[in-house]
N, C-alpha and C positions, 0 to 999 in steps of 0.2 A: 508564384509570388503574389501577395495582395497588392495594389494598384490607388493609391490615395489621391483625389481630385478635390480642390478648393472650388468652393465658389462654383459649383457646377449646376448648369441649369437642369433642374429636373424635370423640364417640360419631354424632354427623348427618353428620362425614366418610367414617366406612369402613359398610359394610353387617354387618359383625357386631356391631357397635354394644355393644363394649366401653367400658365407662366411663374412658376416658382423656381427659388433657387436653394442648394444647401451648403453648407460652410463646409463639408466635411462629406467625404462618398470614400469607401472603402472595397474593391472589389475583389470578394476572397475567391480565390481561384480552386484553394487545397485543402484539406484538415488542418494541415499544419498551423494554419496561421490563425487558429480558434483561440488563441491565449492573449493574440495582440487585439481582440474584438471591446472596442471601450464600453463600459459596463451602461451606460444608457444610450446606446445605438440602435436605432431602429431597423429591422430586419426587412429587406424589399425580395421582392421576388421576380416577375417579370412585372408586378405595376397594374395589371389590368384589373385588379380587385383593389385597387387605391386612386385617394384621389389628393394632391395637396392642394389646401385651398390658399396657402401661403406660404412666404418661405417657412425653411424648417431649421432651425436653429439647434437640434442635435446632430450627434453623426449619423451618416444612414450605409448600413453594408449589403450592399448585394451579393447574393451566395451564386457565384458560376462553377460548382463543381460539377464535373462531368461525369461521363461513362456508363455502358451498359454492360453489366454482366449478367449471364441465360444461362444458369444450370436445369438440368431433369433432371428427374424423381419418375420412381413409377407412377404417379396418381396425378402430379402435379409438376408446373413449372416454377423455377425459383428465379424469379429476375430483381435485380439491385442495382437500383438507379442515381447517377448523381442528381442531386439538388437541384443544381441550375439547366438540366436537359429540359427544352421544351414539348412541353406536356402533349401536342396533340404529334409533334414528330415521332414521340414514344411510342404510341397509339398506332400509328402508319407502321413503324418500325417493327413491332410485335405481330401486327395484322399480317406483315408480309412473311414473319419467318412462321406462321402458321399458328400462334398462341392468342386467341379469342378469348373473348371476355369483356377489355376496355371499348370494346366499338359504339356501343352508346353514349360515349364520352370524347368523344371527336369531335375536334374543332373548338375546344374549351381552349381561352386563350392560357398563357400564363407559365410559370415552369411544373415540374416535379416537384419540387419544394413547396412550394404554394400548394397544392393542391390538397394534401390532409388537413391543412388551417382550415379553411373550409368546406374540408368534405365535397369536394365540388361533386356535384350529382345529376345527372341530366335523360330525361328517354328511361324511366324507370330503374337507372344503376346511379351506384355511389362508390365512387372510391374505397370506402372505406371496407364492401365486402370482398375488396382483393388485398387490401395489407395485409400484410402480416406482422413487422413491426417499422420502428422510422425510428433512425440514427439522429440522435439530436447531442451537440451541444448543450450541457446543462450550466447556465454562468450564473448558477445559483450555487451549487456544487463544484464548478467547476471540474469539470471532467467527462467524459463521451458516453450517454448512456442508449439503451435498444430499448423505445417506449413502444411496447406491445399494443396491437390494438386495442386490447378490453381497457388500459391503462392512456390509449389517449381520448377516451371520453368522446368518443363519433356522435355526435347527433345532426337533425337538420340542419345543415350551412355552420357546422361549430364543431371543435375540438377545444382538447384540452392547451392546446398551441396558439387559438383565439381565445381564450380564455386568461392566459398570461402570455402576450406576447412581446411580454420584456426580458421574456425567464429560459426560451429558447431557440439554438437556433438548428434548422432543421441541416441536414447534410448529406443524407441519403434516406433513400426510400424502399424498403422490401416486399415484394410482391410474390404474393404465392396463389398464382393461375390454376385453377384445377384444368388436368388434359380435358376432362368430361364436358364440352360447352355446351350448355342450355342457353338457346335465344332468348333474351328479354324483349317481348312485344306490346307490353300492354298501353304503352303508351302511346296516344294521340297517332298520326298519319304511320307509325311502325305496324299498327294492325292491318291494314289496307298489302304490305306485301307478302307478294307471292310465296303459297306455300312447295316444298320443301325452302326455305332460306337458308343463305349461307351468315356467315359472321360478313364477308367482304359487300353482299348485299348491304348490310345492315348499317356498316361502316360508311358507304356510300350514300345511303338515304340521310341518314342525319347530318354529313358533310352537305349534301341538297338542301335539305330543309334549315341547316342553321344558315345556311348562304346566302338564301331567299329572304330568310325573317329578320338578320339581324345584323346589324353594318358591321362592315370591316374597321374596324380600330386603326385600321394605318392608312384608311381615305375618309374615313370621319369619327374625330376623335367621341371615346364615351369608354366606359368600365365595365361592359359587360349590364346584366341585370342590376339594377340599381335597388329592389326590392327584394326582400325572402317573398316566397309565397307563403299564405296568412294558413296557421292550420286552425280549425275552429270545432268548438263540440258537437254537438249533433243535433243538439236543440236548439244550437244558434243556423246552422245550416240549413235548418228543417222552417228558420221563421226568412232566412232569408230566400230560399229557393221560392218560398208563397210571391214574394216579391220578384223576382228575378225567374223566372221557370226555365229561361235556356243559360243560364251560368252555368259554366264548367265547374266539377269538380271530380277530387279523386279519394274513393274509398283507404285511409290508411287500417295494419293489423292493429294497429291501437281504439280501432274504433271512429277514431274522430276523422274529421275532413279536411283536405288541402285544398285551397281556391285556389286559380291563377289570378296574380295580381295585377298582370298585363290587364287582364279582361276586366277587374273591375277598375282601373284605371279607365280602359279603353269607353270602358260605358259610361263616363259619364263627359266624354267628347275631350277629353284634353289630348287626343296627340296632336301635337306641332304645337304647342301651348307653350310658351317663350317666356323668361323673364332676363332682360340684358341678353348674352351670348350662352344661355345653356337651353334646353328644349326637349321635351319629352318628343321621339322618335316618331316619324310619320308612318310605320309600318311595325314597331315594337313600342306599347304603351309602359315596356318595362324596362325602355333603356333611355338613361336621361344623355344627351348627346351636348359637347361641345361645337357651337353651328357658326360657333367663330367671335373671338376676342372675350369669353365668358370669364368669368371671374368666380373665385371662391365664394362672393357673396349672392353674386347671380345664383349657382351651387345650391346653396345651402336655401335660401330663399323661394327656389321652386321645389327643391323636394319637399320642405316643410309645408306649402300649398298644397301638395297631391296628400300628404300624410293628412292635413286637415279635412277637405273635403272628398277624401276614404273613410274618413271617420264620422263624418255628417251625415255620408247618406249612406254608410253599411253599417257602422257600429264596432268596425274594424280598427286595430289598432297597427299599421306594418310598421316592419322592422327593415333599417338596412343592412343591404347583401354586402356594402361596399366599406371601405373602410376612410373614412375622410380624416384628413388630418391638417393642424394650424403649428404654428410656429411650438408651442406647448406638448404637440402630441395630440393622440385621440381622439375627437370633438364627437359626439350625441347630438343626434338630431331633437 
């Protein structure tokens, strides 16, 4: 049964754990209860990819539907997931019953449901090349439709579910595993290990590496990556490497370039860089951290700083990864 909470603080909903509150919290447990979802309720997931910078004055429904179900096929694995399972316990969960694939994707905060909105992507994989389709609520339509991947519109950090995300609400997720795993290594410290690897290697390295680089959301509050990384053409790449010769970057099939935006942040000296209670990270130039008593305006006020002078001294325009929200919904940097 769904679960309705008044007046509830949403500082224990999102992981930046701004002091906001909302009038109205729905917590859907089941399908069933997809009919009683009020038509401008905002959709939450676990939170780590949102930020409220004030209260929020519509209703908000968090999707906790559960369970894992593991069919085989001869070629492949078929796994369908509820909504509200958290996303890296899936990843352990799979890892151990033998089904590889998501190991570069561990330790992503957040649920199952969240995860196609933004494609989350990490260590050269993306969610999106193991779906196969995602069970959504249509309350446009109203009625239960299976949005194939080519039909939810994947690209970097975006779906067709960020795109309108008044229009759906996610409920399960279908995964089709191929048996055949190929390692993904090409990225950053994943090439350093030991060959023959296994997947449980692989799992374990970026459990390491994201534990080292990047705080715990439940001993210091922040949203994960607070920026996309900037893709750029190649003759913007080609004027800026003259400038920059040890700037990271990565060759995409498209031709053009993805920077890390941590680095060009980090170069130009802002981590620990403060305004009020928010603070760009003293070991992640890409995660803006709550460092205590921040405020939405604190918030909004230093990302729009780093966005400024990202753009002074590369020519770069970033985009947020996160999704901020005011009493209205939505808010643009």
């Amino acid at each position: 049964m769904s679960e309705t909470k008044i007046s509830t603080d949403l500082s224990t909903l999102h992981t930046f754990r701004l002091p906001a509150k909302a009038q109205d919290i729905i917590f859907l447990d089941s399908q069933e209860q997809v009919n009683d979802i009020p038509s401008d309720a905002y959709i939450l997931g676990g939170g780590s990819n949102t930020i409220f910078l004030t209260d929020f004055k519509k209703p908000i429904v968090c999707v906790r539907v559960k369970g894992i179900k593991v069919r085989q096929a001869k070629e492949h694995w078929s796994v369908k997931v509820g909504a509200g399972e958290d996303w890296h316990n899936l990843v352990l969960f799979l890892n151990k019953k033998g089904i590889h694939g998501l190991e570069n994707l561990a330790l992503i905060p957040g649920t199952v449901g969240a995860a196609p909105v933004q494609n989350i992507g990490a260590y050269g994989r993306e969610v999106s090349d193991f779906i196969d389709y995602v069970q959504v609520w249509d309350r446009q339509e109203r009625k239960l439709v299976n949005v194939s991947t080519v039909d939810c519109q994947f690209g970097y950090r975006d779906s067709i579910f960020k795109q309108y995300p008044m229009r759906w609400v996610i409920l399960e997720v279908h995964f089709l595993i191929p048996k055949l795993w190929q390692p993904e290594l090409s990225y950053g410290e994943l090439k350093a290990l030991n060959q023959p690897v296994s997947a449980t290697d692989i799992l374990n390295k970026v459990i390491a590496i994201r534990t080292a680089k990047l705080p715990d959301p439940k001993v210091i509050p922040n949203a994960g990556s607070f920026f996309k990384n900037p893709v750029i053409s190649r003759s913007k790449y080609s004027e800026l490497i003259e400038r920059f010769p040890t700037m990271p970057y990565f060759e995409l099939a498209t031709g053009e370039i993805k920077l890390a935006a941590g680095w060009l942040i980090d170069h130009l000296n802002l981590k620990g860089f403060k305004i009020g209670g928010a603070a760009v990270h003293m070991q992640q130039a890409l995660v803006l951290i709550n460092s205590g008593g921040a405020t939405g305006a604190d918030v909004v006020k230093l990302a729009r700083h780093i966005l400024s002078v990202v753009y002074e001294n590369y020519g770069i325009e970033l985009e947020a990864e996160v999704r901020l929200l005011d009493e209205k919904g939505l808010v643009s940097l």
